[in-house]
SEDO-397553 format. One record per residue: residue in one letter; x, y, z of N, C-alpha, C in turn. Coordinates in steps of 0.001 Angstrom, whole numbers, padded with zeros to 6 digits, always signed. Layout:
N
aXYZXYZXYZ...
//
This chain:
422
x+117393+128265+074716+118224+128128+073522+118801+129482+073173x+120323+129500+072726+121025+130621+072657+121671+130624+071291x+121595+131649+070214+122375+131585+069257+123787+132736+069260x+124793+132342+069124+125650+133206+069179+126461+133224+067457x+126720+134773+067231+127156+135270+066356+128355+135916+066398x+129523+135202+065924+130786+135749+066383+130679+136417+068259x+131125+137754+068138+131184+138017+069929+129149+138634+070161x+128476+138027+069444+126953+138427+069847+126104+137676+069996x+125539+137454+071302+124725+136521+071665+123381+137061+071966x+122451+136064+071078+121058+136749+070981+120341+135598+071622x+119324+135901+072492+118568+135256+073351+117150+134756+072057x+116191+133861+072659+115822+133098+072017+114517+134701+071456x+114084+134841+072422+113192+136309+072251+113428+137409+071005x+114529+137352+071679+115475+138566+070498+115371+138079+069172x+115643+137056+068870+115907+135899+068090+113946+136147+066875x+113210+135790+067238+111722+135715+067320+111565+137079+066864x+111731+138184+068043+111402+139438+067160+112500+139797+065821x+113329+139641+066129+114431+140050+064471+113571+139352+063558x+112825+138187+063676+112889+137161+062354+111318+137420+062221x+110789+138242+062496+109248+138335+063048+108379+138812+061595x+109493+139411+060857+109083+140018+059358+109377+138637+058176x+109411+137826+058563+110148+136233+057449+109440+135423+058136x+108462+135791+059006+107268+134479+059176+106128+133877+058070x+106105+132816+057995+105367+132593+056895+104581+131535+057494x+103174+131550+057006+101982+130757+057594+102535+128967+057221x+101859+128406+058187+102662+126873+057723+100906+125878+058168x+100591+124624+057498+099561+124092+057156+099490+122882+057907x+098611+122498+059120+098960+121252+059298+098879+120159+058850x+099185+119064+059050+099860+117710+058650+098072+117035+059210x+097826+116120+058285+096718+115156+058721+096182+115347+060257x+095624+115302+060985+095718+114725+062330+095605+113392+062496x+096182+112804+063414+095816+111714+063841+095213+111734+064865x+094142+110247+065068+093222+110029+066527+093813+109318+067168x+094894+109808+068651+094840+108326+069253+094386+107998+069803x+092802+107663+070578+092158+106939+071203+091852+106343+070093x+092000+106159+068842+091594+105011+067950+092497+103789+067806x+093736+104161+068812+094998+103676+068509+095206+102699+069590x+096285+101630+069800+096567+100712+070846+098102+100785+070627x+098397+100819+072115+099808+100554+072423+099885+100537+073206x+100824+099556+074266+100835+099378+075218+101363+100365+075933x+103333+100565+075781+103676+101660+076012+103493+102999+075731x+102151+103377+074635+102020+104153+074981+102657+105589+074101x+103417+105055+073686+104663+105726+072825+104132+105623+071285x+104456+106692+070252+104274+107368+069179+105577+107733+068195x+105053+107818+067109+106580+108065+066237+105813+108955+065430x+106710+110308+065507+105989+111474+064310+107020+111966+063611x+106354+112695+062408+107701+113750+061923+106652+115126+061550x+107499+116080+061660+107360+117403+061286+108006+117351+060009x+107493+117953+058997+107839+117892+057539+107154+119564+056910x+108120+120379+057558+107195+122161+057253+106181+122319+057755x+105727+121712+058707+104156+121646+059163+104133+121018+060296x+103001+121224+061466+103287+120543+062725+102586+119608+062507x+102844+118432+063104+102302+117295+063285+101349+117359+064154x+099821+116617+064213+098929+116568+065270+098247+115559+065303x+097907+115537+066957+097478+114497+067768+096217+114737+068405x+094968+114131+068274+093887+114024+069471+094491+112797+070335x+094067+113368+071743+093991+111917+072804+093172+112948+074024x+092961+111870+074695+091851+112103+075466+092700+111887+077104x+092219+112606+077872+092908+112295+079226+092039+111961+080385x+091740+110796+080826+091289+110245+081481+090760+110986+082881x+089485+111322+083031+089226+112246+084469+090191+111871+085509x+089980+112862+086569+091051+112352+087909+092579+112400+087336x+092837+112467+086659+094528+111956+086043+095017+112853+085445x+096440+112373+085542+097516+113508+084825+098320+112890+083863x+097746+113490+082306+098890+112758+081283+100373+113641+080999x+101569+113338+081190+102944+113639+080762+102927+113735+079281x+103412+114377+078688+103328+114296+077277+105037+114694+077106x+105389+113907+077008+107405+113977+076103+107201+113847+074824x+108391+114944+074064+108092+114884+072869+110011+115238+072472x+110144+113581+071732+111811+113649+072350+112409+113528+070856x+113224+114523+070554+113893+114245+069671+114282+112915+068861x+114479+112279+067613+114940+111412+067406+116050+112339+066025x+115873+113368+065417+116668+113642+064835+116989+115018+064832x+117289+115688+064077+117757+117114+063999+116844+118289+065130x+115566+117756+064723+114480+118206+065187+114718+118658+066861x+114472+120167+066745+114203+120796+068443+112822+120823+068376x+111793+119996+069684+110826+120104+069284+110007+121385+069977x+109024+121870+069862+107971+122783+070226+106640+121733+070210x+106150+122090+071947+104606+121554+071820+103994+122768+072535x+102415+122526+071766+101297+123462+071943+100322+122271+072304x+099348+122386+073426+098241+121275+073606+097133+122322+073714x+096119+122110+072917+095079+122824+073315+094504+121928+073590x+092825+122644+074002+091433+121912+073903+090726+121805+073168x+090499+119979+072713+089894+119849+071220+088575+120456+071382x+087746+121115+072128+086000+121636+071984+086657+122667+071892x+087604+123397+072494+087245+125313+072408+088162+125773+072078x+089156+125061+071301+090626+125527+071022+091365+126277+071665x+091140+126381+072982+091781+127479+074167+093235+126696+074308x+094737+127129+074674+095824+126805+074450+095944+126467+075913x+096026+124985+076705+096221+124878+077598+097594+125049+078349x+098762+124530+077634+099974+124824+078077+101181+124380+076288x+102173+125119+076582+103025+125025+075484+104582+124670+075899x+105182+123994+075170+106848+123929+076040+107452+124155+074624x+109051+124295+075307+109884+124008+073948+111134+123185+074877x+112096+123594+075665+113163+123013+076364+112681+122126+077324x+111157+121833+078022+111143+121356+079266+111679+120250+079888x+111783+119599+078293+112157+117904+079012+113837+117949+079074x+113988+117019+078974+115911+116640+078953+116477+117691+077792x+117616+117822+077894+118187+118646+076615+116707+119500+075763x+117135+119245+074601+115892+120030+073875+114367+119790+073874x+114497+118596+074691+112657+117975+074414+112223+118785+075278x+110722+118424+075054+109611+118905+075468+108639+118427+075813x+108179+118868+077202+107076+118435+077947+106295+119069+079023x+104930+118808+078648+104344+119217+079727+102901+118406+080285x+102405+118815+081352+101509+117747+082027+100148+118290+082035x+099260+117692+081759+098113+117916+081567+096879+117312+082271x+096015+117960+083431+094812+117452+083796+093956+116836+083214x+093613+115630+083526+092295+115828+082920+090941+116507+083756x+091076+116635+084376+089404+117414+085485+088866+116385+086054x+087796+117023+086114+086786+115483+087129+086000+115180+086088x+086163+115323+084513+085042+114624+083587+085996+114132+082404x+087339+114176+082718+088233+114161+081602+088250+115190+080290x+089357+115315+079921+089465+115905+079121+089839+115906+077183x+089402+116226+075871+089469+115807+075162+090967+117131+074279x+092280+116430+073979+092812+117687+073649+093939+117443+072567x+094417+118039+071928+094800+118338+070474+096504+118375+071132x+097519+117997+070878+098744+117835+070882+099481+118001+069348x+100259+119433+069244+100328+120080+068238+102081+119974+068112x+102894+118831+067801+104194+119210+067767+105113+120305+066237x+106037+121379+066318+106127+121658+065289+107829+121447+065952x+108898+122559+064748+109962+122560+065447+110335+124050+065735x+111144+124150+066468+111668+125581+066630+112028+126428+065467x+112616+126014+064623+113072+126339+063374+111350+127114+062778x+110799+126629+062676+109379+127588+062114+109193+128434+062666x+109543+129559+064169+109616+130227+064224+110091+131700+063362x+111153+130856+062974+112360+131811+061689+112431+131427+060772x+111780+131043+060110+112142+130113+058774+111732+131121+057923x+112473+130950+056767+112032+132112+055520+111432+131809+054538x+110112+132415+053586+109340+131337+052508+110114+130842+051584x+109398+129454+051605+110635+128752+050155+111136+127294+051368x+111873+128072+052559+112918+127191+053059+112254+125988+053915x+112654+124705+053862+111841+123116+054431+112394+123253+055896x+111833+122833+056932+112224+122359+058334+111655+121385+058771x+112026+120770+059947+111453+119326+060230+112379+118408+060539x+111663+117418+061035+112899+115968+061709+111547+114851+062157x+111861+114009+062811+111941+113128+063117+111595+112981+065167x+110480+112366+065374+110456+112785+066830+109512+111597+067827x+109802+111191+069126+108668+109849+069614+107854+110894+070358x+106877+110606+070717+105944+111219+071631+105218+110185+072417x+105761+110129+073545+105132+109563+074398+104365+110132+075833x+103894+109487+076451+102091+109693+076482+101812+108706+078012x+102086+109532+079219+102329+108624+080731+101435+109183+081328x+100272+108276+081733+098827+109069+082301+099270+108189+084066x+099161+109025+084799+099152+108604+086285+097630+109538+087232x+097459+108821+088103+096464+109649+088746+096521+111085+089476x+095561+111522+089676+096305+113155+090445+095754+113142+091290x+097175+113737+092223+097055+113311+093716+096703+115134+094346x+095198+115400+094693+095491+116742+095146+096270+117410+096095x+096647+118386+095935+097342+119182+096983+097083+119418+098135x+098190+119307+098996+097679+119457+100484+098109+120919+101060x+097319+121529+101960+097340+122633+102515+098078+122787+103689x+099816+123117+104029+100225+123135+105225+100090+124230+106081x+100062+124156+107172+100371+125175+108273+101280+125776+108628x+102420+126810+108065+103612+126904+108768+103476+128224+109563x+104984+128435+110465+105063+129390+111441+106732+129347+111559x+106993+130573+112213+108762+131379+112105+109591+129642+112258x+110649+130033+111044+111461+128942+111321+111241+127679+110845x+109851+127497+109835+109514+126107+109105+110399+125916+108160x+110662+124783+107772+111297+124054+106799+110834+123296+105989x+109993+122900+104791+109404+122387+104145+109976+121982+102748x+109861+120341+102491+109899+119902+100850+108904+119786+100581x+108850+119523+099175+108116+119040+097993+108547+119275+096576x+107847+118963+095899+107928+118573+094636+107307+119402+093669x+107695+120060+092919+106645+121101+091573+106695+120056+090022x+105269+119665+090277+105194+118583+089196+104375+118985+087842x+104681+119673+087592+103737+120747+086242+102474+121061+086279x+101224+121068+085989+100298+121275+086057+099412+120687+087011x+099932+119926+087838+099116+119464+089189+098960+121306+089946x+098524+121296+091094+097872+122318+092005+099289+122367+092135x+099359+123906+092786+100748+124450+093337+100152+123843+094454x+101995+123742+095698+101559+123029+097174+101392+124681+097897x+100647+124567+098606+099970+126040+099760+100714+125658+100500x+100708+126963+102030+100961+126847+102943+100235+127913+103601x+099670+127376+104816+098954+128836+105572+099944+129625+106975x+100216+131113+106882+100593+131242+107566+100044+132420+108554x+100114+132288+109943+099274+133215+110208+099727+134154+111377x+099537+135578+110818+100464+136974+111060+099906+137716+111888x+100448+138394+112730+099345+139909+113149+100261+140969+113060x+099382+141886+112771+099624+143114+112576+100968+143904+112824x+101382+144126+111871+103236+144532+112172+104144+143688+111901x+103400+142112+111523+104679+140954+111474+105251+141279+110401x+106210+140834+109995+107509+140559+109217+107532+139576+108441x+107114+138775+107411+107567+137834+107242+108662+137474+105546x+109856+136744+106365+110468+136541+104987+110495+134807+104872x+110314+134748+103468+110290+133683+103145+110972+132968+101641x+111643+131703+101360+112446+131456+100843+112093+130362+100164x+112115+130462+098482+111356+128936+097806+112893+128797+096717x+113494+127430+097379+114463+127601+097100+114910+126200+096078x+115678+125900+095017+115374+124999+094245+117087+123971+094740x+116696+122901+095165+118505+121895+095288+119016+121811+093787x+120370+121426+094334+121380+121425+092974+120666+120758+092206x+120623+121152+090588+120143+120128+089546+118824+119432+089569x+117512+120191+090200+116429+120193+090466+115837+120471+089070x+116301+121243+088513+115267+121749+087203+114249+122602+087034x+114338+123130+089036+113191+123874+089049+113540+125626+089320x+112566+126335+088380+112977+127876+088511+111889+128266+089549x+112285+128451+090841+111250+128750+092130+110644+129857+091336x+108856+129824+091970+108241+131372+092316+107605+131476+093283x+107087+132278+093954+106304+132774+095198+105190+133290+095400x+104505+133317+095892+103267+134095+095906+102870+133934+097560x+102224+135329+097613+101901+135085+099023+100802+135813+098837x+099434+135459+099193+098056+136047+098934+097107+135884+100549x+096292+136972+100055+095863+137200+101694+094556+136352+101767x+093156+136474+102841+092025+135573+102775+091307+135329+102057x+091370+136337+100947+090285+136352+099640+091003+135702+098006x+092439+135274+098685+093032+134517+097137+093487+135750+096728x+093961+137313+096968+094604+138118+096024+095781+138211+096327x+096302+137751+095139+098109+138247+095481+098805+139330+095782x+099419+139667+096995+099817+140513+097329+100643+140971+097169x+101888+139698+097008+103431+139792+096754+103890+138464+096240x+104735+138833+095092+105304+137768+094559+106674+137517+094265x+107427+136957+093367+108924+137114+093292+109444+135887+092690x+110042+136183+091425+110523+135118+091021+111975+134927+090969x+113134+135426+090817+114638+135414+090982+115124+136319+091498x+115375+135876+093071+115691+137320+093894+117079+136763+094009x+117538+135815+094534+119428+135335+094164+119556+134239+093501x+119681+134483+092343+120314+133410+091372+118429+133341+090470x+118197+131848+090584+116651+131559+090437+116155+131637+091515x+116445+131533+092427+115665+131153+093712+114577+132490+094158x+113550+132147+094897+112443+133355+095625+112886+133728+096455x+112371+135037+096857+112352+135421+098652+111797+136401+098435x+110541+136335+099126+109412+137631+099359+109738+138360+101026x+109808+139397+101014+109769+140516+102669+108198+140544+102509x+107734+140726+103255+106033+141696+103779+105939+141828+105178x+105689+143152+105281+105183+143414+106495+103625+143738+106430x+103275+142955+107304+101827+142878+107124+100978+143872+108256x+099973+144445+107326+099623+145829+107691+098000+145555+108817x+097187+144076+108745+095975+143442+109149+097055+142355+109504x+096520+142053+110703+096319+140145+111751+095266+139595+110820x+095558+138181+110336+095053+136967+109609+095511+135930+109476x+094900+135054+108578+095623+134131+107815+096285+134191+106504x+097556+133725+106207+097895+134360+104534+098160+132820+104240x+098145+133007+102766+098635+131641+101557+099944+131734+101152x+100783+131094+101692+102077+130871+100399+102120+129399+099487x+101961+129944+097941+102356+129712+096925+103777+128986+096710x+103761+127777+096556+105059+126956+096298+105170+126522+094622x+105634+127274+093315+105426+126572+092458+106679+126535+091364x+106939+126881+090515+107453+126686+089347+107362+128046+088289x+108225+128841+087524+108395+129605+086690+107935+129102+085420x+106974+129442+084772+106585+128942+083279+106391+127683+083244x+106820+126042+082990+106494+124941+083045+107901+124119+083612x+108630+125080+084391+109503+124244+084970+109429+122735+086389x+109645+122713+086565+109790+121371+087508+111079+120851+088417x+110443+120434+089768+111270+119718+090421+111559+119746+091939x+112130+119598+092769+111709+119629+094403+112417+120975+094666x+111777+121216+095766+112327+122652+096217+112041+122209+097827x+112659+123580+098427+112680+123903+099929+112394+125151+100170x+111304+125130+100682+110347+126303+101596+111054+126777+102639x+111240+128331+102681+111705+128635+104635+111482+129236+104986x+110335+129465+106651+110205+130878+106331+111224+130985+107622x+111877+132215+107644+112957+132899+108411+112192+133080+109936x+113560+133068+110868+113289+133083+112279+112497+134781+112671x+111395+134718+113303+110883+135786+113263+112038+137183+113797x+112628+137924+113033+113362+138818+113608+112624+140647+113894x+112646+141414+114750+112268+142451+114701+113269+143776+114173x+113317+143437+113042+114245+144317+112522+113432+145744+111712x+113852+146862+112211+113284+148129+111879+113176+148497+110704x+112885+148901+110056+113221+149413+108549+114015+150652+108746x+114770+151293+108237+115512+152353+107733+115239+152813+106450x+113670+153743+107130+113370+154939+106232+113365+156179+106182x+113365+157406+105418+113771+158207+105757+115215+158563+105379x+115744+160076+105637+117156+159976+105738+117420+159857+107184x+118930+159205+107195+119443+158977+108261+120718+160007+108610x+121347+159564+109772+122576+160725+109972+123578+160639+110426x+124992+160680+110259+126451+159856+110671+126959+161444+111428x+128333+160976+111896+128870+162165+112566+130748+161393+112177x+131597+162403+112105+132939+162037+112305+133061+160859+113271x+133674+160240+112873+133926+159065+114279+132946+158271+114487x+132036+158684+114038+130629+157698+114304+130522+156161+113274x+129038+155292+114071+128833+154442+113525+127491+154151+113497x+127149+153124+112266+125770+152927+112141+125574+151681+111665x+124544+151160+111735+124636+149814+111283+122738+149938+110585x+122522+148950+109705+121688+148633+109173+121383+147668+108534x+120387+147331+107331+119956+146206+106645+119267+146316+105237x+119511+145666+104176+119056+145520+102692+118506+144660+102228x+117759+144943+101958+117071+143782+101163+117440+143154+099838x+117133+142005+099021+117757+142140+097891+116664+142492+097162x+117074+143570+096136+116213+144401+094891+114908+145131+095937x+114151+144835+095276+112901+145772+095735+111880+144380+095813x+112333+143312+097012+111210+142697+096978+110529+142820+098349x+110593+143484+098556+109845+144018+099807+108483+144625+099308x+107413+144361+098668+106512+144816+097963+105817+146578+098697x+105864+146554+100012+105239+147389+100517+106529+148429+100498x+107753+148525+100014+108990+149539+100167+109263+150096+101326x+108670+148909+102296+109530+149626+103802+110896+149289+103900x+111786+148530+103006+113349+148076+103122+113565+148535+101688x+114253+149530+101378+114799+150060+100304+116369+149516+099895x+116273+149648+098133+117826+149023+097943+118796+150116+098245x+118442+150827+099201+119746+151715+099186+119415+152777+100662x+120152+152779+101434+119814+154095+102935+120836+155059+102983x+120141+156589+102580+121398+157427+102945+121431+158092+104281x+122542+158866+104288+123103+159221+105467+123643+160932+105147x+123100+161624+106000+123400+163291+105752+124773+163342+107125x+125225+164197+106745+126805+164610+108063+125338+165186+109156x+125751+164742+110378+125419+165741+111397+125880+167230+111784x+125084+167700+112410+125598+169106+112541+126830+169143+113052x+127184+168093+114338+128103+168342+114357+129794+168227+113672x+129001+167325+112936+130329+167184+111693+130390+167803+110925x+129132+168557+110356+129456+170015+109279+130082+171213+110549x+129836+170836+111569+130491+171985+112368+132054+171344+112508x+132688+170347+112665+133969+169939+112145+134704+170060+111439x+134058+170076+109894+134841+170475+108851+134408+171703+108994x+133634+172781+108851+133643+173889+108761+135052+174623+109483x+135823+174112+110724+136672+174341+111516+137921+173694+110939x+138257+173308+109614+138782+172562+109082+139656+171169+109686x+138724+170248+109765+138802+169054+110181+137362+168415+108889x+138120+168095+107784+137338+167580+106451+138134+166539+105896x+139187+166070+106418+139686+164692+105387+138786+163536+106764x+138178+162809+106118+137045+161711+106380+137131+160289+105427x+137193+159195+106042+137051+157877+104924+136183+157420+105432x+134884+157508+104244+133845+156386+104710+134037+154762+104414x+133738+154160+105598+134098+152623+105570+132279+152055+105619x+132172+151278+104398+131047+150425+104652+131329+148563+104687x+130759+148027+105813+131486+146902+106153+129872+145617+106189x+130500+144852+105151+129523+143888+105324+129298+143065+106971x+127864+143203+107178+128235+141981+108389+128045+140132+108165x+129092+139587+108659+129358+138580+108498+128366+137289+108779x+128065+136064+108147+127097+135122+108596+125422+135280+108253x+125522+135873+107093+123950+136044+106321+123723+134781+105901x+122120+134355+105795+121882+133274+105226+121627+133648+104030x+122224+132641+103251+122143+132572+101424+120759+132560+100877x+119868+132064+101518+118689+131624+100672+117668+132864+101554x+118154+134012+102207+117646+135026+102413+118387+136378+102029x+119447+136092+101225+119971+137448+100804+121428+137259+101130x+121729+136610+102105+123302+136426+102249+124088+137685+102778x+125319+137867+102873+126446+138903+102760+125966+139977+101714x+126041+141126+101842+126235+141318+100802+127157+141989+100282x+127337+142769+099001+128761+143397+098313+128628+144866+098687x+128966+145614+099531+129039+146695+099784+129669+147865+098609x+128353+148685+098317+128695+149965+097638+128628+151313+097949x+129382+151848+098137+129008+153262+098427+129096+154767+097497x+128394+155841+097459+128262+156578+096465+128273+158014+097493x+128883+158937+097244+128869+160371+098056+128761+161557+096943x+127201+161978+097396+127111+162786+096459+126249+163829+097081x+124989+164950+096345+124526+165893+096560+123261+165795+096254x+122559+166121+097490+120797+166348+097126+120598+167325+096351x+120360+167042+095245+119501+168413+094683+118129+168839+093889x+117586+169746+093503+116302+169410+092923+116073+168452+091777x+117531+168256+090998+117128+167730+089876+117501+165699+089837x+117957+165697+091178+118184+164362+091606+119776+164043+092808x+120341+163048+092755+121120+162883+092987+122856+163139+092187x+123149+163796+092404+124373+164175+091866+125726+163455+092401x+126021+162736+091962+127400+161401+092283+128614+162677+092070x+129266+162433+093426+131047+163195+093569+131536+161815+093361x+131764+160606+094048+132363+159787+094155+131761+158120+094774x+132461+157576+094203+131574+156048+095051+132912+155004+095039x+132905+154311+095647+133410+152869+096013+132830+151477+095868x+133356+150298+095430+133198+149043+095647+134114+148463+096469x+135284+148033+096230+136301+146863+097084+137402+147667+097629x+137142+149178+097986+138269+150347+098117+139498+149304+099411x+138624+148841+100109+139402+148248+101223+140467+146649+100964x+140354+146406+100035+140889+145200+099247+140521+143919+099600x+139277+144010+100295+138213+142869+100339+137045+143658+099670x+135848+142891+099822+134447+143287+099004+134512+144424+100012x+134715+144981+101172+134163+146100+101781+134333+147262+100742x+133511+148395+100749+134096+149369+100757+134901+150339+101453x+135806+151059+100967+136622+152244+101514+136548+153333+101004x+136813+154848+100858+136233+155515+100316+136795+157157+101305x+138423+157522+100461+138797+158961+101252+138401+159906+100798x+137816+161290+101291+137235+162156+100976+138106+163275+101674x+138086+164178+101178+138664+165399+101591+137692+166493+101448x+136605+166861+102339+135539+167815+102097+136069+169075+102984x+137159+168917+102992+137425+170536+103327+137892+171237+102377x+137308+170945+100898+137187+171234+099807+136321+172272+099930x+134889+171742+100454+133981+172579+100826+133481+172752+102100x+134413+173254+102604+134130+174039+104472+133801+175094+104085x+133954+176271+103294+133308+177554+103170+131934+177288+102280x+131150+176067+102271+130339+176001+101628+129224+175611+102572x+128611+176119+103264+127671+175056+104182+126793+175103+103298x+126230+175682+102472+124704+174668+101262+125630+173841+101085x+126745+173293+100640+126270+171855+100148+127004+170822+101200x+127223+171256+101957+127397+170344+103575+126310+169837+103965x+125138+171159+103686+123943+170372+104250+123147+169676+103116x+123557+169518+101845+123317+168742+100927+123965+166890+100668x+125337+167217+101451+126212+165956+101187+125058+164959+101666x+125243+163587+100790+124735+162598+101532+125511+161404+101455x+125797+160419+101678+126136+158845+101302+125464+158272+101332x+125083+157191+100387+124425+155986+099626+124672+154832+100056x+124728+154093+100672+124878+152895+101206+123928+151523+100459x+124209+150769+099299+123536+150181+098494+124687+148907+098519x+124187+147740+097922+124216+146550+097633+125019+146575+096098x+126089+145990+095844+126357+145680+094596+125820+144389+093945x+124809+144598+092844+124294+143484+092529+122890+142922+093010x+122206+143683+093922+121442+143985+094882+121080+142649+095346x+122168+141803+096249+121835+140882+097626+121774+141636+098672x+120964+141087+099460+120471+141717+100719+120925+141171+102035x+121594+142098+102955+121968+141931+104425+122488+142505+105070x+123164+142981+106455+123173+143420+106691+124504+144187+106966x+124610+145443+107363+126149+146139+107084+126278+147352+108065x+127629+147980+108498+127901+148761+109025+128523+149536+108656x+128056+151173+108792+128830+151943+108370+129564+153227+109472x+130757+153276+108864+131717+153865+109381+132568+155476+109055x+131966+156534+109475+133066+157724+109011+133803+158408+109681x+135413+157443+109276+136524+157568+110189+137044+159133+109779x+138055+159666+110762+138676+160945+110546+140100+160446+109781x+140439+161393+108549+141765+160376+107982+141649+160446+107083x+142659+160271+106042+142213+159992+104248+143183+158787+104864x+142559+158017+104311+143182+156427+104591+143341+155976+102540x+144423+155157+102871+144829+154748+101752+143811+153287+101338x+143139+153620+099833+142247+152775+099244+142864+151811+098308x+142838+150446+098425+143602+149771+097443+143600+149716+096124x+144677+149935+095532+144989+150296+094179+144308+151363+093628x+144771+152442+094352+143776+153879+094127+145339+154663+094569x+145677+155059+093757+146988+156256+094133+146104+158000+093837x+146096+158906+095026+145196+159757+095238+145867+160884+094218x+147045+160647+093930+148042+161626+093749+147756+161901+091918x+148105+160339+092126+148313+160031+089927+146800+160067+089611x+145330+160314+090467+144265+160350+089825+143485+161596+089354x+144849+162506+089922+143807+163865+089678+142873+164338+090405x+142174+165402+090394+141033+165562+090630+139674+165239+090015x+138941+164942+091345+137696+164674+091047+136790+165321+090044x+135693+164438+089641+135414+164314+088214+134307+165566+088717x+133572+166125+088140+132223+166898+088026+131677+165918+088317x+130291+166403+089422+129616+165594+089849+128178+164963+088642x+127954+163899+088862+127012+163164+087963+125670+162783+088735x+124491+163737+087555+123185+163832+088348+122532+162186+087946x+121995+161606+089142+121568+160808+088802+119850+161032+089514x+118970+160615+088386+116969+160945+088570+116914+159866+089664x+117829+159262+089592+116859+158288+090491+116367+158385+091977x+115115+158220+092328+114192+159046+094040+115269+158671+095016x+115629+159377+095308+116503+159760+096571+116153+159344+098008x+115002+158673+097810+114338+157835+099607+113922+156651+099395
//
């Protein structure tokens, strides 16, 4: 839920802390018992009246009760279910169900469970003393059996569905690595699923190693290179109490190197490499960004004045989407120094596609070899999707689209940026 204020849009969070000083304690409403109650369907009629409405019911061992809690009037609802013996808060929703309702699913165990269903409305979050909130709301109440989770086996190149059904077991998968493997993997949600993927990948003892919840768009994708031969767990589940089918993948085993370290270009030369998206590579052997220092023999080039250079960074074509895709090529040319990275210049779409382009004239500084042997280029992701790209530093000031070299003046003072330079 989003409130917007003329051109300011405040998230529901934001929202909660601003109003966090105008909270005022609120009293509940009778409870009601429904195991004292009969209905066939099952279904309930409540209202919130400044106060949350509450429910005991009991959930049948082995089984899983649904609890919808659906608007009938003004009312956005909020549910809280605890446990009626220890008041511990088992799960809470506010949006889960259709539009504004709310729902979530509840075990009962292997002895059943006895538990408190607490509806209020959103509005009591912010409400100011003095002011009434409340509506009108059904709550219904769908107990089915629970079906445990099954444990799959996968290996390079699996493809797997299922279903993230709220509080049932996340679905596993075992996969099993040796030493040096690679593995990427992809928990990915179909159109209009409802479900916000997450990941987890944990080693023989159940500890999570690596996780990841929106690496493009909502969707997962964990990197690990695994440092021990075993068996590992991947985690198929759901973000907070979301729901709905997804697709598992893990990627064709590729032996692709990492590029760590600095690296090193020459006039005329070429290089090619690979990105990950963001930093989900937990162990930081694939960094969001690889630079590149001139070789000697290209500081020995321009030193001889041969210094007009265009760096070209070129996406490579045919990435898979649900592993990082294409990505938007950025480039940044600047200076190592003690106090960080210092930005001369950078590019996005210089070439008048997403590539970058990027003319330099460093025979600016041919009588400078410190900072020749300082220059570096940045080779990073706009937006940080991950894949793979080639880079290029042609001889030439080549013309950059919609960049006139003439009407821009000279270059700006360079801009230190802290951020670790490897």
């Amino acid at each position: 839920m989003r409130f917007d204020f003329g051109h300011y849009r405040l998230g529901k969070t934001a929202l909660l802390l601003g109003a966090a000083a105008l909270l005022v304690p609120v009293t509940a409403s009778a409870q009601r018992n429904l195991d004292e109650e009969s209905s066939n369907v099952r279904m309930y009629q409540g209202t919130v009246d400044s106060a949350p409405a509450e429910f005991r019911v009991s959930v049948p061992a082995n089984s899983v009760m649904q609890i919808d809690v659906m608007t009938t009037s003004e009312l956005d609802p909020m549910v809280t279910v605890t446990d009626a013996r220890t008041g511990e808060v088992i799960a809470e929703d506010d949006d889960g169900g259709d539009d504004l309702n709310s729902r979530v699913r509840i075990r009962g165990e292997e002895r059943g469970r006895a538990i408190v269903i607490s509806v209020n409305s959103y509005d009591s979050t912010w409400v100011e003393e003095g002011e009434s909130y409340g509506g009108s709301f059904d709550l219904r109440l769908a107990t089915s059996a629970f079906v445990p989770h099954r444990t799959r086996a996968v290996t390079w190149g699996a493809r797997e569905t299922g279903t993230v059904s709220g509080s049932d077991e996340p679905d596993t998968y075992t996969f099993r690595a040796a030493a040096g493997d690679r593995l990427e993997v992809a928990l990915v949600s179909p159109d209009n699923s409802g479900l916000d993927p997450y990941l987890e990948l944990q080693d023989a003892s159940g500890e999570v190693i690596a996780f990841n919840d929106d690496s493009n768009g909502l969707n997962s994708y964990i990197s690990h290179r695994f440092a021990e031969a075993g068996t590992y767990t991947i985690v198929a589940k759901g973000y907070g109490s979301s729901t709905g089918d997804y697709v598992l993948r893990v990627r064709e085993r590729r032996d692709v190197a990492p590029l760590t370290g600095l690296q090193s270009i020459g006039i005329g030369g070429e290089a090619s490499g690979e990105l990950v998206p963001g930093y989900v590579d937990d162990d930081y052997t694939q960094p969001m960004f690889v630079e590149y220092a001139l070789s000697e023999a290209a500081r020995a080039a321009i030193r001889a004045g041969n210094g007009a250079v265009t760096v070209h960074v070129d996406a490579d074509e045919g990435g898979d989407p649900d592993f990082g895709g294409n990505i938007d090529p950025f480039v940044r040319v600047g200076l190592d120094t003690p106090l960080g990275f210092a930005m001369i210049a950078e590019d996005d779409d210089g070439s008048g596609t997403l590539n970058s382009l990027l003319p330099l004239d460093l025979g600016l500084i041919a009588d400078r070899p410190d900072l020749l042997d300082l220059l570096r280029i940045r080779v990073q992701s706009l937006g940080g999707n991950g894949g793979a790209y080639t880079l290029r530093l042609a001889e030439g000031l080549e013309e950059r689209a919609g960049y006139d070299l003439e009407s821009n003046g000279p270059p700006p003072p360079p801009m230190i940026m802290t951020s670790p330079t490897s």
